[in-house]
C-alpha positions as CSV (number, residue, x, y, z in Angstrom):
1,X,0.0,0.0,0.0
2,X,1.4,3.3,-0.6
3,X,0.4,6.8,0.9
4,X,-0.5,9.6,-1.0
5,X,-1.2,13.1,0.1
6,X,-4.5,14.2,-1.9
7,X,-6.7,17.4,-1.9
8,X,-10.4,16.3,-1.2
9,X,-13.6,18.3,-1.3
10,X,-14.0,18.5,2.7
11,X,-18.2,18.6,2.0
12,X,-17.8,16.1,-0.7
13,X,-16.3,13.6,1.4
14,X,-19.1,13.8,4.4
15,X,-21.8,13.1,1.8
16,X,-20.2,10.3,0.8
17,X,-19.2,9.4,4.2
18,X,-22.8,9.0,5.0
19,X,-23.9,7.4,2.0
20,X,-21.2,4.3,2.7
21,X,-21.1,4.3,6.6
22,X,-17.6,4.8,7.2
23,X,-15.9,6.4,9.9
24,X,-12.4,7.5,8.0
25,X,-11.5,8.8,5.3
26,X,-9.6,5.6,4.5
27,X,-12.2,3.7,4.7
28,X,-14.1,6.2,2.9
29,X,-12.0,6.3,0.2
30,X,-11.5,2.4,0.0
31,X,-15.5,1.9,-0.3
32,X,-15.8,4.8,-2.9
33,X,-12.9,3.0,-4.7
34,X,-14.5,-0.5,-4.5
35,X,-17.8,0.6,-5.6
36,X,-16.5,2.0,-8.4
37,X,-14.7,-0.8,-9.6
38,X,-17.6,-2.9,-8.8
39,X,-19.8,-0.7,-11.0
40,X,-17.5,-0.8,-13.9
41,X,-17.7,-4.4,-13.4
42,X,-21.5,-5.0,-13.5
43,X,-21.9,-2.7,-16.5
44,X,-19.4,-4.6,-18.2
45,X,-21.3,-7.9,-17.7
46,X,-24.6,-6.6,-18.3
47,X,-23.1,-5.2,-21.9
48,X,-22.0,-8.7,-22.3
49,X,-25.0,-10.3,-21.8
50,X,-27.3,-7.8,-24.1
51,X,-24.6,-9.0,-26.8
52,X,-26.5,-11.3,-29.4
53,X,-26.3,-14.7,-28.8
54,X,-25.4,-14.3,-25.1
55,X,-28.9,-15.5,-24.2
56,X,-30.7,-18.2,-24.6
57,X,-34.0,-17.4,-24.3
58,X,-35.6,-20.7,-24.5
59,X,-33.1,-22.3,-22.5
60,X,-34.2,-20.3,-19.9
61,X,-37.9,-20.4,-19.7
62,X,-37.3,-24.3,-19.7
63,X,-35.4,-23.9,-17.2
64,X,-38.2,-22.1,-15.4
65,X,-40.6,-24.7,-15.9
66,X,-40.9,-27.4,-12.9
67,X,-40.5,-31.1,-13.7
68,X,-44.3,-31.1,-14.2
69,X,-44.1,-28.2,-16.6
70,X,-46.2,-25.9,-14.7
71,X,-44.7,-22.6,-13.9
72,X,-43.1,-22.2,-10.9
């Protein structure tokens, strides 16, 4: 881990101190950092499933039907 002295927006940091529950600005930081990553993650899977082909519609609503083949 390395330090790094940073300017931060002193108001911009309490709102997102409250949003994410944290009590430091490390942690604060490190949640902000995480979501981000997380975020850039999910959109990056959902792009890949709207590709074509990616879903197998059919696939899936037999999946959804029971042994019976009644909905669930």
């Amino acid at each position: 881990m390395t330090k790094r002295l940073v300017d931060i927006d002193d108001e911009l940091l309490e709102r997102a101190r409250a949003v994410a529950g944290t009590a430091t600005i490390k942690a604060t930081v490190g949640a902000a950092l995480q979501r981000l990553v997380d975020q850039d993650t999910t959109l990056r899977h959902v792009a890949r499933l709207r590709e074509k082909g990616a879903l197998d519609m059919a696939a899936l609503e037999k999946a959804r039907q029971s042994p019976t083949g009644a909905d669930r």
